[in-house]
C-alpha positions as CSV (number, residue, x, y, z in Angstrom):
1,X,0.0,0.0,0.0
2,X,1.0,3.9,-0.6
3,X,-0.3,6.1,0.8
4,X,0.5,10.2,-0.4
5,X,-1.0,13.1,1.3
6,X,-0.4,16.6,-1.0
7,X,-1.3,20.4,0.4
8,X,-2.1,23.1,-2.0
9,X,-3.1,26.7,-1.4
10,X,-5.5,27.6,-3.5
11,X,-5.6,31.1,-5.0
12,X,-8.8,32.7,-3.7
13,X,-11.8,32.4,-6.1
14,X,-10.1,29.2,-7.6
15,X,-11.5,26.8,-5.4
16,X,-14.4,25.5,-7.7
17,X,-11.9,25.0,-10.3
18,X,-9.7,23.5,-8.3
19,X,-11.8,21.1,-7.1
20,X,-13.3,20.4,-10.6
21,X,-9.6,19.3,-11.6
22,X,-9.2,17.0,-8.8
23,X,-12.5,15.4,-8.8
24,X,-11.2,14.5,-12.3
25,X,-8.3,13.3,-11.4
26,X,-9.6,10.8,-9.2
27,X,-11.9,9.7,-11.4
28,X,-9.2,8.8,-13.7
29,X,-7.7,6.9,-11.2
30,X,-10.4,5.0,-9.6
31,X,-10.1,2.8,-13.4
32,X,-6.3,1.7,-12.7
33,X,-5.9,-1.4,-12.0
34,X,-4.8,-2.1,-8.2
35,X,-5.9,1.6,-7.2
36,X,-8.4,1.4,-3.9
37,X,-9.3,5.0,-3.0
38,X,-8.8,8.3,-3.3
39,X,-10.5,10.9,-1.9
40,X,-10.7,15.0,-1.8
């Protein structure tokens, strides 16, 4: 298992973007083979 934890500062009034770009990279992730969870 690995386990990686990342901080960001977000710029202010980039939030919704920012989370829109995560949410889609999780959701790329959640097809790979092996890969458990991921969460925001």
């Amino acid at each position: 298992m690995v386990t990686i934890g990342m901080n960001y500062k977000v710029l202010p009034g980039k939030e919704e973007i920012f989370e829109k770009a995560c949410l889609g990279v999780i959701d790329a992730m959640n097809g790979i083979d092996g890969h458990e969870k991921s969460f925001l």
